[in-house]
Backbone atoms as SQL, in Angstrom:
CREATE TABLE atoms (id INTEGER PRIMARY KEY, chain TEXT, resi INTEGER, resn TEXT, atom TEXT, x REAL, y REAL, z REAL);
INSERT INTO atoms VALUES
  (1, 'A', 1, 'UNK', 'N', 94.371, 108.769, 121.639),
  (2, 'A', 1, 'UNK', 'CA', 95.644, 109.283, 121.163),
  (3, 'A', 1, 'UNK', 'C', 96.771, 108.603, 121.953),
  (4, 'A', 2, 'UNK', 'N', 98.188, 108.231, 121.110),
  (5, 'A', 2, 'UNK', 'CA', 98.518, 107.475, 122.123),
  (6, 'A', 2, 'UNK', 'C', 99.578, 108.956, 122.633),
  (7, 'A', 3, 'UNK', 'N', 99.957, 108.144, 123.879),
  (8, 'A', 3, 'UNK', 'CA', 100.840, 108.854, 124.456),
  (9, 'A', 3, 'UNK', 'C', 101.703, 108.395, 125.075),
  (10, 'A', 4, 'UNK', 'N', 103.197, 109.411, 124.753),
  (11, 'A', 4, 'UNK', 'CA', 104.604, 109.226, 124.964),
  (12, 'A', 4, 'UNK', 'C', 105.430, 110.348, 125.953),
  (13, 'A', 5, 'UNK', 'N', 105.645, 109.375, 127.093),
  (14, 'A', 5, 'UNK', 'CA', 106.918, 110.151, 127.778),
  (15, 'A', 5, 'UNK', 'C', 108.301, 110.375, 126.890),
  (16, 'A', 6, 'UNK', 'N', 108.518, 111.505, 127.392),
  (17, 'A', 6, 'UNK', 'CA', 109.941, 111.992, 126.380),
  (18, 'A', 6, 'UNK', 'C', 110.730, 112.541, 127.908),
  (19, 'A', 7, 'UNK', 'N', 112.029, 111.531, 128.300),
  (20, 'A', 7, 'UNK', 'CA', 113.058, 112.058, 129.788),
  (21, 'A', 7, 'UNK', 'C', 114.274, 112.464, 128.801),
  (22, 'A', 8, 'UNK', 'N', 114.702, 113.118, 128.970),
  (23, 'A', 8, 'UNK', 'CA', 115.393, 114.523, 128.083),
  (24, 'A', 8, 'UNK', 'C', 115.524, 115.357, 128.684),
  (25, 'A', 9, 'UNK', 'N', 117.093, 115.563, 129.434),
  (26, 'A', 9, 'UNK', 'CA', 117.741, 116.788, 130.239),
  (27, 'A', 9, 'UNK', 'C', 117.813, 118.033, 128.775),
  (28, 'A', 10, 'UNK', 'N', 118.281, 117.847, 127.647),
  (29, 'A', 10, 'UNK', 'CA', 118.678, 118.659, 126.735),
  (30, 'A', 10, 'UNK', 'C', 117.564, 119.748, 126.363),
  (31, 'A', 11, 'UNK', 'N', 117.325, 120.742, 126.743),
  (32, 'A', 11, 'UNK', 'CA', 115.837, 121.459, 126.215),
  (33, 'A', 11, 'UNK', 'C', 115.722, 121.522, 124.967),
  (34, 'A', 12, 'UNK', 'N', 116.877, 121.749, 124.176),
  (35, 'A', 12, 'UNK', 'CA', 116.607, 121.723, 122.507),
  (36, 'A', 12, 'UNK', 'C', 116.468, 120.276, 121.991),
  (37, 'A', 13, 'UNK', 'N', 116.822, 119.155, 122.440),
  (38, 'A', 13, 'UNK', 'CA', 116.227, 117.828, 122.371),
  (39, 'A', 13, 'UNK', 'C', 114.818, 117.567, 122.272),
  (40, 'A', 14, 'UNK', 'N', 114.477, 117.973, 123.728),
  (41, 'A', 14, 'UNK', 'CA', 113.328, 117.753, 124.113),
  (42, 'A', 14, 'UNK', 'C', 112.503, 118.302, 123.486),
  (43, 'A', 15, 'UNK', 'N', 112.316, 119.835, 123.244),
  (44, 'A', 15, 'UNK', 'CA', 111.467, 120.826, 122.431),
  (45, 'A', 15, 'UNK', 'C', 111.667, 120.166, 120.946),
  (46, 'A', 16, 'UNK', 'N', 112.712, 119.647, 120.082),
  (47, 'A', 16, 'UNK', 'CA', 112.446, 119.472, 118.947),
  (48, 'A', 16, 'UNK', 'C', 111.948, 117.592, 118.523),
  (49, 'A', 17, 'UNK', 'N', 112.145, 117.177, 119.928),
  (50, 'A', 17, 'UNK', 'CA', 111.290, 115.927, 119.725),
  (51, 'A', 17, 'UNK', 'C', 109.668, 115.976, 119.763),
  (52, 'A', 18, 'UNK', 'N', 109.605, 116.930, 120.876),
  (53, 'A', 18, 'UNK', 'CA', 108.061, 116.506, 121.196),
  (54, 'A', 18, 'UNK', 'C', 107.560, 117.680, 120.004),
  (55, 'A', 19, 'UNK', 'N', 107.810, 118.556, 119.601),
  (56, 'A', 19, 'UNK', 'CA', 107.214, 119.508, 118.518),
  (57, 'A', 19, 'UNK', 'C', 107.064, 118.313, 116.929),
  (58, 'A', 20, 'UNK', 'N', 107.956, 117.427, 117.320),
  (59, 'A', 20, 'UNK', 'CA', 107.907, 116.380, 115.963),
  (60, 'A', 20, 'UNK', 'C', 107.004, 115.326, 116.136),
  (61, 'A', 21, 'UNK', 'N', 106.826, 114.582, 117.510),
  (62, 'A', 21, 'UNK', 'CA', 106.176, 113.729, 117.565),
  (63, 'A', 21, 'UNK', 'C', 104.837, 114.389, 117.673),
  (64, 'A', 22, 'UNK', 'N', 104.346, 115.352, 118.226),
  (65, 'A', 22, 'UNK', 'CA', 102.992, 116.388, 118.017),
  (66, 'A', 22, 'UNK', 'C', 102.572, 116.462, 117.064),
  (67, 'A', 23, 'UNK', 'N', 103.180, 116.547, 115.535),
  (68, 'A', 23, 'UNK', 'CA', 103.160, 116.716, 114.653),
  (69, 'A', 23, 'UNK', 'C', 102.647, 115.753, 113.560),
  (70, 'A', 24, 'UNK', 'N', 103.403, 114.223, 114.191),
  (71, 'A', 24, 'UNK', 'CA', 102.901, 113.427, 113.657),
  (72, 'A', 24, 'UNK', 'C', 101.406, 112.524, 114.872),
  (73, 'A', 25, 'UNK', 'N', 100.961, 113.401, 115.378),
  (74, 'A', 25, 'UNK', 'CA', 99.795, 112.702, 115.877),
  (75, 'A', 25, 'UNK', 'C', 99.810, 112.182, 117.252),
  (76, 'A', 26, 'UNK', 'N', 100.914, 112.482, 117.992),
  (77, 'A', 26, 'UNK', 'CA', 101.623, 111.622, 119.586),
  (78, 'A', 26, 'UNK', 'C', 101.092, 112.646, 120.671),
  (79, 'A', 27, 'UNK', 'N', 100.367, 112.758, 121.514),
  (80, 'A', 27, 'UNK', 'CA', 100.151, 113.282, 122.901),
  (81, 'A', 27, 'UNK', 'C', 101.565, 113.201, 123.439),
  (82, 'A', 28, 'UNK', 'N', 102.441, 114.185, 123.962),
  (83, 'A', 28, 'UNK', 'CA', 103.617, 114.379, 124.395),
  (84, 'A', 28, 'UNK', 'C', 103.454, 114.593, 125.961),
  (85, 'A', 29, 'UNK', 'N', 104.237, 114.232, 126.420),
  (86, 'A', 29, 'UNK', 'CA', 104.887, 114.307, 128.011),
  (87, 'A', 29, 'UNK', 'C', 106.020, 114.392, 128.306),
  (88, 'A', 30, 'UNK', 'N', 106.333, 115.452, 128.944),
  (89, 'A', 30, 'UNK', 'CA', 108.120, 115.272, 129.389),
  (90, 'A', 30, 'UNK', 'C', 108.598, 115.591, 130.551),
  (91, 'A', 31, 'UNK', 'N', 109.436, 114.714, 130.819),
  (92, 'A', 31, 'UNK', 'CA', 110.266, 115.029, 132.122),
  (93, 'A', 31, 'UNK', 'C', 111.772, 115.440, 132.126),
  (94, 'A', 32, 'UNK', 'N', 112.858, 115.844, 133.101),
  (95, 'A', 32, 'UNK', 'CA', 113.893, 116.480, 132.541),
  (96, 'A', 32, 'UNK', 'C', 114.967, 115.604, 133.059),
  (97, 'A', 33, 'UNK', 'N', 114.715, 114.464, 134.282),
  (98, 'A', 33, 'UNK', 'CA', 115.435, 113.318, 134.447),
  (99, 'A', 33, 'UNK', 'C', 114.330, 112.337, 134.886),
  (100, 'A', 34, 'UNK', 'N', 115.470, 111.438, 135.150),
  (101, 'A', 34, 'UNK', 'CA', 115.118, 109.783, 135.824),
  (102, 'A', 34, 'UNK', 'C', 114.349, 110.226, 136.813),
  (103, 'A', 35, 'UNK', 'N', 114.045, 110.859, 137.871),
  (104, 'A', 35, 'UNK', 'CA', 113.293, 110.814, 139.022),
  (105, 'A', 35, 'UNK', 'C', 112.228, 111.167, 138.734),
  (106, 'A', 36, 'UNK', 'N', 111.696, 112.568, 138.263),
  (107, 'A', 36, 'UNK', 'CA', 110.894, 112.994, 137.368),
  (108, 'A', 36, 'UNK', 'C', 109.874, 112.444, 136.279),
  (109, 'A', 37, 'UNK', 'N', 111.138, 111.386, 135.569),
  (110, 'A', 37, 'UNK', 'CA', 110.398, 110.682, 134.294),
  (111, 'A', 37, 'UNK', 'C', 109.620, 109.405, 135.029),
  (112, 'A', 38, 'UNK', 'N', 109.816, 108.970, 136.117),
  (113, 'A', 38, 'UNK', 'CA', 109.025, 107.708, 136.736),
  (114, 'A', 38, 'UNK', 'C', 107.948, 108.255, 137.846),
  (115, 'A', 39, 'UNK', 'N', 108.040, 109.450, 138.303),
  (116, 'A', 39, 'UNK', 'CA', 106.792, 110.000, 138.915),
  (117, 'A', 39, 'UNK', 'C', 106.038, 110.059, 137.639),
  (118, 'A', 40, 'UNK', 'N', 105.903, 110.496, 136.349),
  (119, 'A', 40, 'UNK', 'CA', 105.684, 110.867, 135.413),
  (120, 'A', 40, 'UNK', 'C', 105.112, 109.464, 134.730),
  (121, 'A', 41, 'UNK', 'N', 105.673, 108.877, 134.490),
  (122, 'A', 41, 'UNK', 'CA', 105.082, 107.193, 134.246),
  (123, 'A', 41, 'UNK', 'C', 104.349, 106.814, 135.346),
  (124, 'A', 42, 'UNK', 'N', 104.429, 106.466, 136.352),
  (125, 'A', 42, 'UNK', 'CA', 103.428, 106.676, 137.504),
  (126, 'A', 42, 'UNK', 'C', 102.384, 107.546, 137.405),
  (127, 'A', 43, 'UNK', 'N', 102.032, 108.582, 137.008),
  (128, 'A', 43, 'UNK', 'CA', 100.875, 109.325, 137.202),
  (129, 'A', 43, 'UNK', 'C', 100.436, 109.407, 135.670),
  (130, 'A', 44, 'UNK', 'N', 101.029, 109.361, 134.860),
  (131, 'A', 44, 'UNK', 'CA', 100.261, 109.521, 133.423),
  (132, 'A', 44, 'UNK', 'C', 100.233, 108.151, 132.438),
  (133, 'A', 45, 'UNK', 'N', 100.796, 106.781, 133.137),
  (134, 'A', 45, 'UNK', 'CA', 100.308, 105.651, 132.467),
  (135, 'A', 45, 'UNK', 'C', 100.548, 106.125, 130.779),
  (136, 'A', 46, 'UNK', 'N', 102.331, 105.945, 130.415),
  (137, 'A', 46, 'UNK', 'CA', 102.141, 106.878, 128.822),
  (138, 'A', 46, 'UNK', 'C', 102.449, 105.106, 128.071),
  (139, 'A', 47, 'UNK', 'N', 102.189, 105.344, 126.518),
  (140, 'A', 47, 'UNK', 'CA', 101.794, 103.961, 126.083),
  (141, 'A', 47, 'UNK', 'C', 103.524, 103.143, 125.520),
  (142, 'A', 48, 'UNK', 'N', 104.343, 104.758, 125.532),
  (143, 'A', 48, 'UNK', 'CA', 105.714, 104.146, 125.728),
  (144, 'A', 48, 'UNK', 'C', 106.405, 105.308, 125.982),
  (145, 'A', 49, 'UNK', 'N', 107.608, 104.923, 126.894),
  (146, 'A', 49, 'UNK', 'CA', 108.703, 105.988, 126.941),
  (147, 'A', 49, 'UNK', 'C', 109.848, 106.065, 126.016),
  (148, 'A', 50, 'UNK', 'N', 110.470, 107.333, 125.733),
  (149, 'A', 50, 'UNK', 'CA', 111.403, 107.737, 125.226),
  (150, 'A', 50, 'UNK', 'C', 112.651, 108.070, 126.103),
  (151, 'A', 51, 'UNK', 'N', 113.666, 107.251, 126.300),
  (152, 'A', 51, 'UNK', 'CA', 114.361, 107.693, 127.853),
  (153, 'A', 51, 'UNK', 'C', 116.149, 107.846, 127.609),
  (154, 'A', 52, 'UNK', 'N', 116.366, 109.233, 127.453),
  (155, 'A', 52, 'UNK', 'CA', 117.978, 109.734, 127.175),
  (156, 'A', 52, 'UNK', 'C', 118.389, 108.892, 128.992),
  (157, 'A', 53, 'UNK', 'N', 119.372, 108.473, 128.124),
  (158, 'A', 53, 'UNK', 'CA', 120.128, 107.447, 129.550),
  (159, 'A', 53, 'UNK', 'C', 121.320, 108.376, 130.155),
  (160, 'A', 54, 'UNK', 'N', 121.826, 109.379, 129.598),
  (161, 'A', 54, 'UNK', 'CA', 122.734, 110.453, 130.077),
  (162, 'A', 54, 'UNK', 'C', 121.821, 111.677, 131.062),
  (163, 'A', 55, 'UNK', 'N', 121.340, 111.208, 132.297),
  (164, 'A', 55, 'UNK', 'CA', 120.123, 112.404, 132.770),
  (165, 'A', 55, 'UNK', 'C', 120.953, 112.573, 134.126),
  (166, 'A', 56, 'UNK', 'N', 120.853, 114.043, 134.432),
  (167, 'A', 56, 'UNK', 'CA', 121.586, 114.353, 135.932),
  (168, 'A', 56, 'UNK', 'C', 120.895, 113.582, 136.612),
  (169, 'A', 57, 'UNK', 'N', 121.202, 113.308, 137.874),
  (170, 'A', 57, 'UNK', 'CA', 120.461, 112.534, 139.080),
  (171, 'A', 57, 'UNK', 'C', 120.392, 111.216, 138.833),
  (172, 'A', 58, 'UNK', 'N', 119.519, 110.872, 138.850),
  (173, 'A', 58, 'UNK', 'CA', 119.286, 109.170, 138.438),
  (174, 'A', 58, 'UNK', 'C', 118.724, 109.258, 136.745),
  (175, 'A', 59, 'UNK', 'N', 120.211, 108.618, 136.310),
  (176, 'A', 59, 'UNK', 'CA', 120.322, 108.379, 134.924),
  (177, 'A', 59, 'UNK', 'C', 119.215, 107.271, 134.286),
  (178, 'A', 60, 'UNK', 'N', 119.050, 107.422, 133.034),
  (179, 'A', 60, 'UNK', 'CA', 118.378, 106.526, 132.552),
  (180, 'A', 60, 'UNK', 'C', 118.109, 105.036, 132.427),
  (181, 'A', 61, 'UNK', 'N', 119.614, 104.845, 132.985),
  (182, 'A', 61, 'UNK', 'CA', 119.880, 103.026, 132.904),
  (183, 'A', 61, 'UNK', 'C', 119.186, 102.777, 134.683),
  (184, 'A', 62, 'UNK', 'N', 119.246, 103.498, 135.687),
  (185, 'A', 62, 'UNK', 'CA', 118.722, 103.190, 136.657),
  (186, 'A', 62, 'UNK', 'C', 116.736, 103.492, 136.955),
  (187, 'A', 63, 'UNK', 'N', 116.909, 104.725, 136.068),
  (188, 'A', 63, 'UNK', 'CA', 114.946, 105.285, 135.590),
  (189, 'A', 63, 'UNK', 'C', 114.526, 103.654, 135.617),
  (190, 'A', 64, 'UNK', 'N', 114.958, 103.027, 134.411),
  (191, 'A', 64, 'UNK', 'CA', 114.734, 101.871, 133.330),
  (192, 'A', 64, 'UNK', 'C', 114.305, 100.888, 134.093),
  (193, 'A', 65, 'UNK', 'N', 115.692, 100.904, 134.658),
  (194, 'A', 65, 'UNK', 'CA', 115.762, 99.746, 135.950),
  (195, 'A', 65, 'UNK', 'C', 114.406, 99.549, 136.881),
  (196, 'A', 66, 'UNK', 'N', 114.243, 100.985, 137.617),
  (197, 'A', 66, 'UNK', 'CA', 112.947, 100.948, 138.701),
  (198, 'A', 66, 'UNK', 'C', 111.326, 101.047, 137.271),
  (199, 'A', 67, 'UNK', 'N', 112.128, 100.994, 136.532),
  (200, 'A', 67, 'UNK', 'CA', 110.551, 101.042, 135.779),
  (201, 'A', 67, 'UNK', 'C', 110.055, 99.842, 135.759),
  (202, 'A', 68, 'UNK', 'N', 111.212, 98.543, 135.073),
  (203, 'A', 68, 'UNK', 'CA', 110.693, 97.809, 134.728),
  (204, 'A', 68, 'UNK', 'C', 110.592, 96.999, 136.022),
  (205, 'A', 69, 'UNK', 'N', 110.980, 97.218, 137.362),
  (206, 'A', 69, 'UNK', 'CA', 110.621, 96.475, 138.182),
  (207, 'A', 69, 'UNK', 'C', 109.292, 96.880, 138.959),
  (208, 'A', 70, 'UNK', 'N', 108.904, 97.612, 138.835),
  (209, 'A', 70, 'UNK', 'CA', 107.632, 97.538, 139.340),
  (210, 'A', 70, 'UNK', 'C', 106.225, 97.363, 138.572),
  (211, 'A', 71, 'UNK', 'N', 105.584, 96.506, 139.117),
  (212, 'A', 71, 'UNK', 'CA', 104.416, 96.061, 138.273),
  (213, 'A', 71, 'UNK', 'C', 103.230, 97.053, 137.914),
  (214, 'A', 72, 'UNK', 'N', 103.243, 98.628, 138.200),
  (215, 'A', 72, 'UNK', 'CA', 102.632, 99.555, 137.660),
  (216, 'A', 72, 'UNK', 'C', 103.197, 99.644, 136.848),
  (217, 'A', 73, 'UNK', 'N', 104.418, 99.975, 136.305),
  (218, 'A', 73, 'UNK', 'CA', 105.095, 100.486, 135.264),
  (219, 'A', 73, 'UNK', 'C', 106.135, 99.036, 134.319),
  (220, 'A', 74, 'UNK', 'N', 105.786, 98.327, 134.845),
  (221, 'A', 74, 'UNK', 'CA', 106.393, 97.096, 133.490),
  (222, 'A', 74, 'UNK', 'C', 106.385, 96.734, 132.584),
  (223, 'A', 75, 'UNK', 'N', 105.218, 97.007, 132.286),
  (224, 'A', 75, 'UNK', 'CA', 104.942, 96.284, 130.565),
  (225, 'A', 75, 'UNK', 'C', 105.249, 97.836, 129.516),
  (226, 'A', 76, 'UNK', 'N', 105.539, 98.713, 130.435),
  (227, 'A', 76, 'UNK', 'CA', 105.540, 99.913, 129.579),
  (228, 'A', 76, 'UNK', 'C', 106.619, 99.675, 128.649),
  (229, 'A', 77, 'UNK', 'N', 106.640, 99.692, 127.412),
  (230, 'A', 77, 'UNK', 'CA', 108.007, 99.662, 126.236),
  (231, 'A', 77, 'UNK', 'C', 108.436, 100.996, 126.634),
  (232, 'A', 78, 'UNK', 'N', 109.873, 100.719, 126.628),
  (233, 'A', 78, 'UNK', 'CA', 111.115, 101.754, 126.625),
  (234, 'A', 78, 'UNK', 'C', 111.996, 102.012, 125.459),
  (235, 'A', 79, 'UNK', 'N', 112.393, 102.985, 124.818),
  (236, 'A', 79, 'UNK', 'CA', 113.034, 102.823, 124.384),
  (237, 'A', 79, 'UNK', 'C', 114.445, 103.767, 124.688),
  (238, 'A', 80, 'UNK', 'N', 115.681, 103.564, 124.216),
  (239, 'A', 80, 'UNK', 'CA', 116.711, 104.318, 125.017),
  (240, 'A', 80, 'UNK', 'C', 117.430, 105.215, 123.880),
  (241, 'A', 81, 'UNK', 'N', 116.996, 106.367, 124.639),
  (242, 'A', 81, 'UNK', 'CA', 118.048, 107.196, 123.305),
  (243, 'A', 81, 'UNK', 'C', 119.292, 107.867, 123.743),
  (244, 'A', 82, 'UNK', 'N', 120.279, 107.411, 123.505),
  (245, 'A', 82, 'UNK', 'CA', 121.747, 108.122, 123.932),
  (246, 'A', 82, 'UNK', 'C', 122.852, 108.397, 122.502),
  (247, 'A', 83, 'UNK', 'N', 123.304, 109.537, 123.057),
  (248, 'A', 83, 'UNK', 'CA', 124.074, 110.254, 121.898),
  (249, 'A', 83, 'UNK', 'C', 125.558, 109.410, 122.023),
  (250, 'A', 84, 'UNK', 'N', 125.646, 108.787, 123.365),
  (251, 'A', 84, 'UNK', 'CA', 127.212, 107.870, 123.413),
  (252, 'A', 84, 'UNK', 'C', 127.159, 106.304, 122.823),
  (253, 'A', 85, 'UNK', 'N', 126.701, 106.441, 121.805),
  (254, 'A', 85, 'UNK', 'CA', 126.582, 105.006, 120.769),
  (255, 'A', 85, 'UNK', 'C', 128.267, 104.285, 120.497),
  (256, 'A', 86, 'UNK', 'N', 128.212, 103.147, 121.854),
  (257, 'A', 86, 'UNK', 'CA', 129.663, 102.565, 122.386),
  (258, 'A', 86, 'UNK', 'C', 129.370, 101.751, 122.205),
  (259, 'A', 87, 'UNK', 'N', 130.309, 100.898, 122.067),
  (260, 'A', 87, 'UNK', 'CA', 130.394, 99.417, 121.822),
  (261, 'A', 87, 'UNK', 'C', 129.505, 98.898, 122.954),
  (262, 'A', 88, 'UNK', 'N', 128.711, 98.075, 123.161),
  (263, 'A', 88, 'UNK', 'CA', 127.843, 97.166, 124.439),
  (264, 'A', 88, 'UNK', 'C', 127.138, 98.552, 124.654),
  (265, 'A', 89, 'UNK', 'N', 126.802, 99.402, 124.409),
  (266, 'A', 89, 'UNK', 'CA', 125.470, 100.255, 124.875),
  (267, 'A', 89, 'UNK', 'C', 124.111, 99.421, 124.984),
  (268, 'A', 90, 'UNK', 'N', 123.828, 99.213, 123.159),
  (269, 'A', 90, 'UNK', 'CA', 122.794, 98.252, 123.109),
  (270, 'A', 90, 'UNK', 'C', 122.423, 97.155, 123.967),
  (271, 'A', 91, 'UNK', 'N', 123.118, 96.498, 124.467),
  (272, 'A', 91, 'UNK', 'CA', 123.519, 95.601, 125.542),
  (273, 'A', 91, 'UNK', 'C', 122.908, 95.879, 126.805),
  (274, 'A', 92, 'UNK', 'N', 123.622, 96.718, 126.747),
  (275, 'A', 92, 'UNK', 'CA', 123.683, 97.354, 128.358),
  (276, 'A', 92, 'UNK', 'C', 122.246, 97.670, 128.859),
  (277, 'A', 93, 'UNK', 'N', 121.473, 99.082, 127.525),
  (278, 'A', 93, 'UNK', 'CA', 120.158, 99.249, 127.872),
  (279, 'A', 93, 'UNK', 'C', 118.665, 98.172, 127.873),
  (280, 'A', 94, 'UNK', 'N', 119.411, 96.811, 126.756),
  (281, 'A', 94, 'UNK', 'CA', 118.215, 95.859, 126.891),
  (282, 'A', 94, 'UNK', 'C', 118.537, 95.014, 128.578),
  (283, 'A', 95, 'UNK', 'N', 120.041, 95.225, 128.762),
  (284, 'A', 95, 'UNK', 'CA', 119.893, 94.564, 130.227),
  (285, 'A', 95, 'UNK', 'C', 119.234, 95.256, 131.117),
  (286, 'A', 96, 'UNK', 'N', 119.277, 96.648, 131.381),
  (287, 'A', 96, 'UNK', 'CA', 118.179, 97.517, 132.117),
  (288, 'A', 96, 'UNK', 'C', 116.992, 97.683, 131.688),
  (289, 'A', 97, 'UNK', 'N', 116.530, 96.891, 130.772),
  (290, 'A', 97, 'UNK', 'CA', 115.517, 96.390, 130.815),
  (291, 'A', 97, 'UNK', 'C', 114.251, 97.375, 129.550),
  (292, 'A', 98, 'UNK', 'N', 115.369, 98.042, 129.106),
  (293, 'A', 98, 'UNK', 'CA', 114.769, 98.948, 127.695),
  (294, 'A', 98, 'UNK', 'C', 114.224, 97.859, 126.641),
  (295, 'A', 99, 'UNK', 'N', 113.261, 98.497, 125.743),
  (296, 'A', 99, 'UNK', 'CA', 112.983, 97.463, 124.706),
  (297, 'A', 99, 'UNK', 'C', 113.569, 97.549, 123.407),
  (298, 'A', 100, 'UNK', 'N', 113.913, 98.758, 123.217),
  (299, 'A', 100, 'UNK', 'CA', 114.629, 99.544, 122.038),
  (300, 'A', 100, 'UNK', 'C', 115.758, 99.929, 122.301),
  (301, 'A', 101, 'UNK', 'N', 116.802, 100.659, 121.599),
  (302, 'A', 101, 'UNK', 'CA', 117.869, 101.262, 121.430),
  (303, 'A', 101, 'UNK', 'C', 117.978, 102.282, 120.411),
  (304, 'A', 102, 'UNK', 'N', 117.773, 103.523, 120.386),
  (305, 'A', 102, 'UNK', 'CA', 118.346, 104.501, 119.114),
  (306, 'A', 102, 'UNK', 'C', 119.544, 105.886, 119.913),
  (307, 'A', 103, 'UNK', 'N', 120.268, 106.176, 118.484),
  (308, 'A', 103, 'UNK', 'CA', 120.959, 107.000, 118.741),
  (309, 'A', 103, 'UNK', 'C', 120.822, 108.747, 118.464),
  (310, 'A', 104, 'UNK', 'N', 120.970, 109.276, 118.844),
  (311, 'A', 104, 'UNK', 'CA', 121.003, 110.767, 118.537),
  (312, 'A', 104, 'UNK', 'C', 122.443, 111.198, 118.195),
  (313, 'A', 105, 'UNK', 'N', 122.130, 112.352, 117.241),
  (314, 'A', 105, 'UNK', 'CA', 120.908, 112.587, 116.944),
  (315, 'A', 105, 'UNK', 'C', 119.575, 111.842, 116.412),
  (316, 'A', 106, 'UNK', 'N', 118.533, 112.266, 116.550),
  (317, 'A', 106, 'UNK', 'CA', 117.666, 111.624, 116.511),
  (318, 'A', 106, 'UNK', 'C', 117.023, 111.566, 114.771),
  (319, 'A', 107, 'UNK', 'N', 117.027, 110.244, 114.289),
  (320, 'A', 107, 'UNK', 'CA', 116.315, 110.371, 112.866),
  (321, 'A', 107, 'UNK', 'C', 115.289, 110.330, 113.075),
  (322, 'A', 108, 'UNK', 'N', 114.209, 110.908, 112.622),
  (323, 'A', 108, 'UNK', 'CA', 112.499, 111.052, 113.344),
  (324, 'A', 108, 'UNK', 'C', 112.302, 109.708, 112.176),
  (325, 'A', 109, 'UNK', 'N', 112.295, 109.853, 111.232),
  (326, 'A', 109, 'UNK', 'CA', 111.792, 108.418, 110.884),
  (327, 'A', 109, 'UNK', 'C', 111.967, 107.287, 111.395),
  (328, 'A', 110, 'UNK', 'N', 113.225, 106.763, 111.449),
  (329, 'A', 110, 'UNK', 'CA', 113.839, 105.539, 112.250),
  (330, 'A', 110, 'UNK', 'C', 112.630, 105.448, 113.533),
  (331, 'A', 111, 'UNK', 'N', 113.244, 106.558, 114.271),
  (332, 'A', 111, 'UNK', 'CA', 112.756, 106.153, 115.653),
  (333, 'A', 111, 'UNK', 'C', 110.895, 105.923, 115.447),
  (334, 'A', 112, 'UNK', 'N', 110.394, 107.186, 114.646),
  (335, 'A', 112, 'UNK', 'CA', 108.894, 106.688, 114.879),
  (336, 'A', 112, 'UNK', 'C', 108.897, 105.057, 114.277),
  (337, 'A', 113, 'UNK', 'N', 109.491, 104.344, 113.278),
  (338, 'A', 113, 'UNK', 'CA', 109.401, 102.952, 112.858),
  (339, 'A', 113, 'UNK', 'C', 109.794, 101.607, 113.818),
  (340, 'A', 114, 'UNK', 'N', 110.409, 102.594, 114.760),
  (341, 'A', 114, 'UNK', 'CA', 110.483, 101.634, 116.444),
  (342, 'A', 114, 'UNK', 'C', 109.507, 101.601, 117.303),
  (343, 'A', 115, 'UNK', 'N', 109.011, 102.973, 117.011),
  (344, 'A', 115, 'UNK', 'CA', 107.645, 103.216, 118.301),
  (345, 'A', 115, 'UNK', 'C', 106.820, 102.532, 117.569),
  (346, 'A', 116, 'UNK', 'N', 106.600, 102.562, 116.067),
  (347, 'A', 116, 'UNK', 'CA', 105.262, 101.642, 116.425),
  (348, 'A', 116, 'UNK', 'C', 105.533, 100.115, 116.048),
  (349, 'A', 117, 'UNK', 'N', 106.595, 99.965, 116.477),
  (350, 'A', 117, 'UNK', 'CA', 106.785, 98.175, 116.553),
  (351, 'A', 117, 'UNK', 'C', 106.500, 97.822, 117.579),
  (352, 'A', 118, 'UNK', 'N', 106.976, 98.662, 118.761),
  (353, 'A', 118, 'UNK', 'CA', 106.904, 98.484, 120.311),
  (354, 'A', 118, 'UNK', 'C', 105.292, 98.636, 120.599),
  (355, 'A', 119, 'UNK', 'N', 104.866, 99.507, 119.655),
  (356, 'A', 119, 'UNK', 'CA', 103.041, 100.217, 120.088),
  (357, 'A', 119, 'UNK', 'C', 102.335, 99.205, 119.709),
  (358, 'A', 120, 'UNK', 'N', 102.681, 98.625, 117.971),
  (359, 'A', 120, 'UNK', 'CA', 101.741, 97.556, 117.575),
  (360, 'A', 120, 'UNK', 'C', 102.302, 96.371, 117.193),
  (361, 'A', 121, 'UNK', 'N', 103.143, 95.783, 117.859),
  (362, 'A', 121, 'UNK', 'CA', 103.528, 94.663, 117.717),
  (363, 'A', 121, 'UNK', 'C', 103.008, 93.519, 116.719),
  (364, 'A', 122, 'UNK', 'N', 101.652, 93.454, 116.637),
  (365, 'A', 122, 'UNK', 'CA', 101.369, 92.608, 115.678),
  (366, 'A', 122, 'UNK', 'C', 100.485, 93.180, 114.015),
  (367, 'A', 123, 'UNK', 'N', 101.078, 94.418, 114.007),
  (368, 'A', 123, 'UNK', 'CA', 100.861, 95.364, 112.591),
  (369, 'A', 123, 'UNK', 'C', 99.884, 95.638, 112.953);
């Protein structure tokens, strides 16, 4: 089964993502920030993250950052979900090193048609 970190300060976010991705077949994991969500990638090896870049403490663009620099957690696909869809966001999160970009609210279709580009890259 694959499995997905979901870092999501918002509890009604979080609860109505992972009740959706459950739904369609995803082993769920969640953390409630950046510090959290990379102990969390560290100990549960998930097959991609879901990572709100607006998180108290160490925000998502810095999570991203220490993710993709360390060679336990690098090849993990990221993708970045933020509700502040600004001009250079997209930008910003592939420079921290995300693989994706979506906005929230969240379209559950869209986004699952990202996860499994990132999951199966070659169909």
């Amino acid at each position: 089964m694959t499995k997905i970190l979901i870092v999501e300060d918002n509890e009604m976010n979080l609860d109505m993502l992972s009740r959706r991705l459950a739904r369609k077949g995803y082993q769920v994991i969640t953390a409630m920030d950046g510090a959290e969500g990379l102990q969390m990638a560290n100990y549960e090896m998930p097959d991609l993250i879901l990572m709100d870049m607006s998180l108290p403490g160490m925000d998502g663009w810095e999570a991203t950052r220490h993710l993709k620099a360390s060679p336990d957690t690098n090849t993990i696909p990221v993708i970045a979900l933020t509700a502040h869809a600004m001009v250079g966001d997209r930008e910003k999160a592939m420079e921290a090193g995300c693989n994706d970009y979506d906005t929230k609210p969240v379209e559950i279709d869209r986004l699952i048609s990202k996860m499994e580009n990132l999951l199966n890259p070659y169909g």
